[in-house]
Structures are given as structure tokens and as C-alpha cells.
N, C-alpha and C positions, 0 to 999 in steps of 0.2 A: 230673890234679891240678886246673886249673881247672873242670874237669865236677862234681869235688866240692865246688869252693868254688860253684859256681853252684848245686847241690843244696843245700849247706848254704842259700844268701843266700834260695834258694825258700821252703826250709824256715819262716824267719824270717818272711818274707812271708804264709805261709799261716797262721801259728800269730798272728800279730800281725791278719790279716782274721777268722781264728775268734771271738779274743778280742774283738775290737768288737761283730762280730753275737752275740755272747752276753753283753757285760755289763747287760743288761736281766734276762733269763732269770736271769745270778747273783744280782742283787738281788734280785729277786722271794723266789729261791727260799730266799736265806740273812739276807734283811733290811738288808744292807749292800753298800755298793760291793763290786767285786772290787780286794784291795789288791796294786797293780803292783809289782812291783820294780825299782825304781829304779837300783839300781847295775847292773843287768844290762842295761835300756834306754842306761842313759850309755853304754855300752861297747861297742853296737852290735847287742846280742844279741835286742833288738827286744822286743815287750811279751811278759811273762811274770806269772804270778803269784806273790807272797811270800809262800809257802808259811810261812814261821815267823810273820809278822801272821795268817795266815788260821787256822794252830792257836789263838794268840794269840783271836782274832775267836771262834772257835769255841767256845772253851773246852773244847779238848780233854780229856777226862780224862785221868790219870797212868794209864799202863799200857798206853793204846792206840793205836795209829796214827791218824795224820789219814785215812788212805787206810781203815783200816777204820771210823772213826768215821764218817764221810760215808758208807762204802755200807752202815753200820745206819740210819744218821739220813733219808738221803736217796733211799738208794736206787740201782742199777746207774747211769740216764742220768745223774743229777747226778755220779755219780762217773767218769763218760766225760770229759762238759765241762771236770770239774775238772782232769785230768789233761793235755785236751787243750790248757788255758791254761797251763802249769807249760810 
């Protein structure tokens, strides 16, 4: 049980170092910050992105997923990094 909560706290660790070294790359590539979610850093759960601002941002269209908008729009890598800031 502690070896999973030290997997988990890694986890957090590693996904919050991704998220840094890539929010340059996000901007670039979508014109705007990457928008963090806040209530899930208050709580311990470390940087992620706000997947509902980022449809929001995006203007996703009605009918389609963000996940598939982004890999018509952008493309397989942009939709790796996306996934791997969430």
C-alpha cells in the first residue's frame, strides 16, 4: 500500500515536470496558455489541465470530442502532450 501511494505521488511528480517543459510548445502550438486546473492542484493532485476551459478555448464543435478534434486539428504529437498534461 505505501509502494502505491509512492507510485501514485511519482506519478504526480512526473506529470506536473511534463507539464512545465511543455507549456511553451502548448502555446505555440494552440495560441494560448495551457489552462491548469485549479481545483485539482488545491487538493494535491498536482498540475493538470482543464480539459472543459480547453474545449471552451478550443471551440470545439457540437458532436465531437476534444480528443478527436485536436488529433484532426493538430495532429497525433499534439494530441500525446495533450493527454499527457490531463
Amino acid at each position: 500500500m505505501v509502494i502505491d501511494g509512492c507510485n501514485y505521488h511519482d506519478q504526480i511528480l512526473t506529470r506536473d515536470a511534463y507539464f512545465k517543459e511543455h507549456m511553451q510548445s502548448f502555446r505555440a502550438i494552440f495560441g494560448f496558455d495551457a489552462p491548469k486546473d485549479f481545483l485539482l492542484y488545491a487538493i494535491g493532485q498536482g498540475l493538470s489541465l482543464d480539459v472543459i476551459e480547453l474545449d471552451k478555448r478550443l471551440r470545439t464543435p457540437d458532436g465531437i470530442s476534444t480528443n478527436d478534434y485536436i488529433l484532426q486539428q493538430y495532429g497525433d504529437k499534439t494530441l500525446e502532450m495533450v493527454k499527457n498534461m490531463i
